[in-house]
C-alpha positions in Angstrom: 25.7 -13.8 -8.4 24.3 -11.8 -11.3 22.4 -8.4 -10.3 19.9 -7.2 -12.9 18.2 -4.0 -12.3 15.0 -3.4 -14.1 12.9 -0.3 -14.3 13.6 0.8 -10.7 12.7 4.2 -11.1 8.6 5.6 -11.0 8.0 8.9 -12.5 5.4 10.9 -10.8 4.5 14.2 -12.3 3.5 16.7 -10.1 1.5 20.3 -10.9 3.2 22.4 -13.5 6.1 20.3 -15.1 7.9 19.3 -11.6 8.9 15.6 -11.5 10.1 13.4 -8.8 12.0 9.7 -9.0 11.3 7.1 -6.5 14.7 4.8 -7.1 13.3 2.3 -4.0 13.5 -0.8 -6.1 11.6 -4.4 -4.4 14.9 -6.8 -3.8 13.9 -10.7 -5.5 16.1 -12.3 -4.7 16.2 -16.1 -7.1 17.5 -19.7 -6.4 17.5 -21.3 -9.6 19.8 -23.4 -11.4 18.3 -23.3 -15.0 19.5 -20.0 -16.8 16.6 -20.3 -19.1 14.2 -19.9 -16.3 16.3 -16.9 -15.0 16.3 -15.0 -17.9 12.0 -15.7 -18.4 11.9 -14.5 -14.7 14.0 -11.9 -15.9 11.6 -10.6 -18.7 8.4 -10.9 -17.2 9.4 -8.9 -14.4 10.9 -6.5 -16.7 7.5 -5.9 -18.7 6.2 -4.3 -15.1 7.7 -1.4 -15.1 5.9 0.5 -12.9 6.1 -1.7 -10.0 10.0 -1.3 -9.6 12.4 -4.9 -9.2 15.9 -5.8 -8.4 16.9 -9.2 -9.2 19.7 -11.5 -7.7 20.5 -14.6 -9.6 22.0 -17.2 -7.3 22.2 -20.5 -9.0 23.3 -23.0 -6.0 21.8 -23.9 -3.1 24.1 -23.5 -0.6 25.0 -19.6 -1.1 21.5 -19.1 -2.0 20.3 -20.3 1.3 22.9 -18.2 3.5 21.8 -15.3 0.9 18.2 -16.0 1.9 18.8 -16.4 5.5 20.3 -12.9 5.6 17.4 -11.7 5.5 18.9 -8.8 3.3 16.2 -9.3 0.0 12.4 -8.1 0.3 10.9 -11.2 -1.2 12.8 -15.0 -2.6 12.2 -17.2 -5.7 12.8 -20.6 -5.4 13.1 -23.6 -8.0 11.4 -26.9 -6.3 14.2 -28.6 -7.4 17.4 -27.7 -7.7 19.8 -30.7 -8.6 20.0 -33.0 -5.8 18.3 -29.9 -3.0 14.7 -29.6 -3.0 13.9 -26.1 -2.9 11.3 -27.4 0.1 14.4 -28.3 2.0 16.0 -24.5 1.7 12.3 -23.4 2.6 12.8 -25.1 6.1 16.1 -24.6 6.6 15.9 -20.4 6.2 13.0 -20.9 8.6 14.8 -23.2 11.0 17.5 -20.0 10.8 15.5 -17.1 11.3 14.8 -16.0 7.9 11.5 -13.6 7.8 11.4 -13.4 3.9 8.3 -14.0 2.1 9.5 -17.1 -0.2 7.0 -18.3 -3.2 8.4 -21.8 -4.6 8.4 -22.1 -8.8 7.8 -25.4 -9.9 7.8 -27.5 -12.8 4.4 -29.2 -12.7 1.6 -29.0 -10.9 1.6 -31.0 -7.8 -0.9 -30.5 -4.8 0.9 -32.5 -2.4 4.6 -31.1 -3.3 2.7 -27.5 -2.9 1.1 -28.3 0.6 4.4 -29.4 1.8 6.2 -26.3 0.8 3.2 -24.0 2.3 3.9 -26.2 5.3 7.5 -25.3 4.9 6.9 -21.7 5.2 6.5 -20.7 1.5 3.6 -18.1 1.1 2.7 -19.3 -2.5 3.8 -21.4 -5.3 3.9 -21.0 -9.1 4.0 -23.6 -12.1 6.6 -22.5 -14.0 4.9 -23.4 -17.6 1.7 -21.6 -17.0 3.4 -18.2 -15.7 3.5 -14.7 -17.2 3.8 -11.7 -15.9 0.6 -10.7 -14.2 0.4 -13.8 -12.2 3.9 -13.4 -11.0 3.8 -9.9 -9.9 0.1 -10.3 -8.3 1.8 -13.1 -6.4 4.9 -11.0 -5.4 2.6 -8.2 -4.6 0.3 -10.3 -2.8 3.2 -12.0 -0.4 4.7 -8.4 -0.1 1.3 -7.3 2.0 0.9 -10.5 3.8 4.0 -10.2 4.8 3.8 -6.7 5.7 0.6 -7.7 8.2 1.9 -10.4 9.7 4.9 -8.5 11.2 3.3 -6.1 12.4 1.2 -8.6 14.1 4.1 -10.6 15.6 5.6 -6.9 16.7 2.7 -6.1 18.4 2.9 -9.4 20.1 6.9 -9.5 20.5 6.4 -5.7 22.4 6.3 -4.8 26.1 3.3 -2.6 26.9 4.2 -0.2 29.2 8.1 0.6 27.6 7.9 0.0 23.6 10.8 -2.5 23.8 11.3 -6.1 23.1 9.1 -8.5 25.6 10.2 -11.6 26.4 9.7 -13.8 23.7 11.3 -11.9 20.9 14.3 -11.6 23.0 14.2 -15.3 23.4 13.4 -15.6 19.6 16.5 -13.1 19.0 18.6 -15.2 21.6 17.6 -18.4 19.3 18.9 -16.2 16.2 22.3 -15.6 17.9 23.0 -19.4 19.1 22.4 -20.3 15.4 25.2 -17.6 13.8 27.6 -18.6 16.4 26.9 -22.1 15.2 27.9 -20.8 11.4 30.8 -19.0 13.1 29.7 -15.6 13.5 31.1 -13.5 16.1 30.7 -14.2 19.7 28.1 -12.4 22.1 26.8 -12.1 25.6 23.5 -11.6 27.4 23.1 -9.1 30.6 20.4 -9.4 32.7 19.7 -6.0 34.5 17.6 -5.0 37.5 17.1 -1.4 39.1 18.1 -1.4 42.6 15.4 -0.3 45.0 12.4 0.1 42.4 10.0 -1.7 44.8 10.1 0.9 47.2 9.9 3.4 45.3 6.8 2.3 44.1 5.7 1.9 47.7 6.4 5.3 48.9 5.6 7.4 45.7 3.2 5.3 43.9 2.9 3.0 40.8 2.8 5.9 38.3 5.9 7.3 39.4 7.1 3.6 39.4 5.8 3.4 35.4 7.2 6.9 34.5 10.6 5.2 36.3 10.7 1.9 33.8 9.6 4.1 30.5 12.8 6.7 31.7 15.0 3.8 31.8 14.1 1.9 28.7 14.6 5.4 27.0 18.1 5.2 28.4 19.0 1.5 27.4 17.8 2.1 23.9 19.7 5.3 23.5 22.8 4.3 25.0 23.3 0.5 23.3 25.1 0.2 20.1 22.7 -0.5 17.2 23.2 -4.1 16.4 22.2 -5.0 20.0 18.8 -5.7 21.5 16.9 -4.6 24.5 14.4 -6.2 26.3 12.0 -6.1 29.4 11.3 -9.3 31.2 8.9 -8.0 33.4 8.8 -5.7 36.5 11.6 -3.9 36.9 14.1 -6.8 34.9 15.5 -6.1 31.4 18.3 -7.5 29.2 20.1 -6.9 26.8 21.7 -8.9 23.8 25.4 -8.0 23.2 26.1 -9.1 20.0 29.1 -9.0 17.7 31.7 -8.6 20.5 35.6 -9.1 20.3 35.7 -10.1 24.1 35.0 -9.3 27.9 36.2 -5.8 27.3 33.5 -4.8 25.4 30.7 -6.0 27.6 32.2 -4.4 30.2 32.4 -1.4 28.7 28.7 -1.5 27.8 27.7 -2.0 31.4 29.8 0.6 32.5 28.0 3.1 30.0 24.4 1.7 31.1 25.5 1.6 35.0 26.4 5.6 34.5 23.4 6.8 32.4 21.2 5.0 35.2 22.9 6.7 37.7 21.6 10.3 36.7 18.9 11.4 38.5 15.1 11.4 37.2 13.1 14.3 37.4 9.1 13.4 37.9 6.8 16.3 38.9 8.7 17.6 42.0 11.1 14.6 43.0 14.4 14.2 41.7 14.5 10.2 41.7 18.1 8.2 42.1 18.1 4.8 40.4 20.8 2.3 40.1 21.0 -1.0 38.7 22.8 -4.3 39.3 23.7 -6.5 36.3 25.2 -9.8 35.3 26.4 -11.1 32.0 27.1 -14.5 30.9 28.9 -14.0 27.5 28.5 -17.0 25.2 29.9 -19.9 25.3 31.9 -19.5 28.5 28.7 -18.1 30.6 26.5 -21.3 29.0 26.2 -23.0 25.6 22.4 -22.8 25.6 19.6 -20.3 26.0 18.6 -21.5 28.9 22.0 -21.9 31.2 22.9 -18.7 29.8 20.0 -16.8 31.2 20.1 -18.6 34.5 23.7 -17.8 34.6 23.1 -14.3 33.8 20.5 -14.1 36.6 22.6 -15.7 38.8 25.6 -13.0 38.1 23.0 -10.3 38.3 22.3 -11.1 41.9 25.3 -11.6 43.3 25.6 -7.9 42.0 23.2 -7.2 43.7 24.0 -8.5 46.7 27.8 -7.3 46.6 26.9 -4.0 46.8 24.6 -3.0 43.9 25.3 -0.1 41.1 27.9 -2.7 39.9 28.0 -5.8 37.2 29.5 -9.3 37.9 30.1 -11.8 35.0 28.9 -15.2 35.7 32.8 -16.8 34.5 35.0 -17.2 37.1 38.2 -16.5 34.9 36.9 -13.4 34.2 36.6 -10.3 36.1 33.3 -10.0 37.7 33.7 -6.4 39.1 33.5 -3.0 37.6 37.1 -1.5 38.3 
């Protein structure tokens, strides 16, 4: 990979002589095989320098794709064809992986049907290398920056539980989806833990839905605060969350995350004048041992969950039967 940095910093002045730098550069990253057409990317970025750019050069497909799929650049380049890969092909195979980026396809010639089918890919745009320049490359970079930019904020708004601020349902089945794939590319192992709060119907009955609302927002609080960063929580509905373990070593450390969650529950609430006791049953079903797909792992997850529940509650039970179920 070659890293070019051109004109990241923007110089503002301010009032009488004071200055300030903004160094936060827009990350391009660019699949392309033909060095000429790297270094012409290269320059007509470079004659924008108001408007900030990073560039990373990858020239093959394969470690451009897992670049891509990393989701770690703001905005990808791609050549329509790049020796025997079609460019069309990476498209669909970062989406088919997860990949968010905003990706505008370069290509040779003009081609309407070759540029439908790599909008239908999941590129936001498309540019004929021949007739480009510097304007119409930034405008489109710009362009697919802000579309981008709406549209997850859109699917946030629509991947977000109401009442708690965290993950609904379908982004963490979308996130679930995410993790099957890295496993399948070798990526450490993870678990799911399904999670429901012991008693929360009747304390809705006897204190009323507001108190039972105040009750779910207090304990998504506590999940998010008390989960390490790289995992995901969710509510499923009612008084059910989950929560995606990722990155883990072994049993051990999803134990000792529901430990942690099954002891921050514990502590009592305060709303208005009651002092409210919660606990919580959960079951995890660690991947693959707990279910190779995203379905048997959250039946076997609910499944564990209930036969915490039903064991006594305040406790977590894995759904493997060579492991451990109980908290010791």
């Amino acid at each position: 990979m070659i890293k070019v940095e051109i004109a990241i910093a923007i110089i503002i002045t301010l009032g009488e002589g004071i200055v300030v730098s903004d160094t936060t550069a827009t990350k391009i990253l660019l699949i392309e095989d033909n060095e000429g057409d790297y270094i012409l990317t290269r320059e007509l970025l470079s004659q924008r320098p108001d408007l900030g750019f990073e560039l990373d050069w990858i020239s093959t497909p394969e470690p451009g794709l897992a670049a891509l799929i990393e989701n770690s650049h703001d905005i990808c380049l791609v050549d329509h064809q790049l020796g025997a890969t079609s460019g069309i092909d990476i498209i669909r195979q970062a989406r088919k992986n997860g990949s968010e980026t905003p990706i505008i396809m370069l290509t040779g010639e003009h081609n309407r049907s070759v540029d439908a089918e790599a909008m239908a890919a999941g590129a936001c745009d498309y540019l004929v290398k021949r007739h480009l320049f510097s304007g119409m490359l930034t405008r489109s970079i710009r362009y697919a920056l802000e579309q981008h930019k709406i549209a997850t904020q859109l699917r946030k708004l629509a991947r977000t539980d109401d009442l708690t601020g965290l993950s609904n349902r379908a982004d963490f089945m979308a996130a679930l989806d995410r993790a099957l794939n890295r496993s399948a590319r070798g990526a450490k192992p993870f678990a799911i833990m399904f999670l429901d709060l012991d008693g929360f119907k009747n304390i809705n009955d006897t204190l009323g839905h507001s108190y039972g609302d105040i009750l779910l927002k207090e304990t998504a609080d506590r999940l998010r605060r008390n989960v390490r960063a790289v995992d995901l929580v969710a509510r499923l509905g009612g008084d059910e969350f989950t929560i995606l373990v990722l990155d883990i070593e072994g049993p051990g450390d999803c134990a000792a995350v529901a430990k942690k969650v099954l002891s921050v529950l514990g502590q009592p609430i305060q709303i208005d004048d009651h002092a409210v006791c919660v606990t919580a049953s959960i079951g995890i079903a660690p991947f693959p041992e707990g279910g190779e797909n995203a379905d048997a792992l959250m039946r076997n997850a609910d499944a564990a969950m209930y036969r915490a529940k039903t064991e006594g509650r305040a406790d977590y039970r894995f759904h493997t039967m060579n492991i451990a179920g109980a908290a010791q």
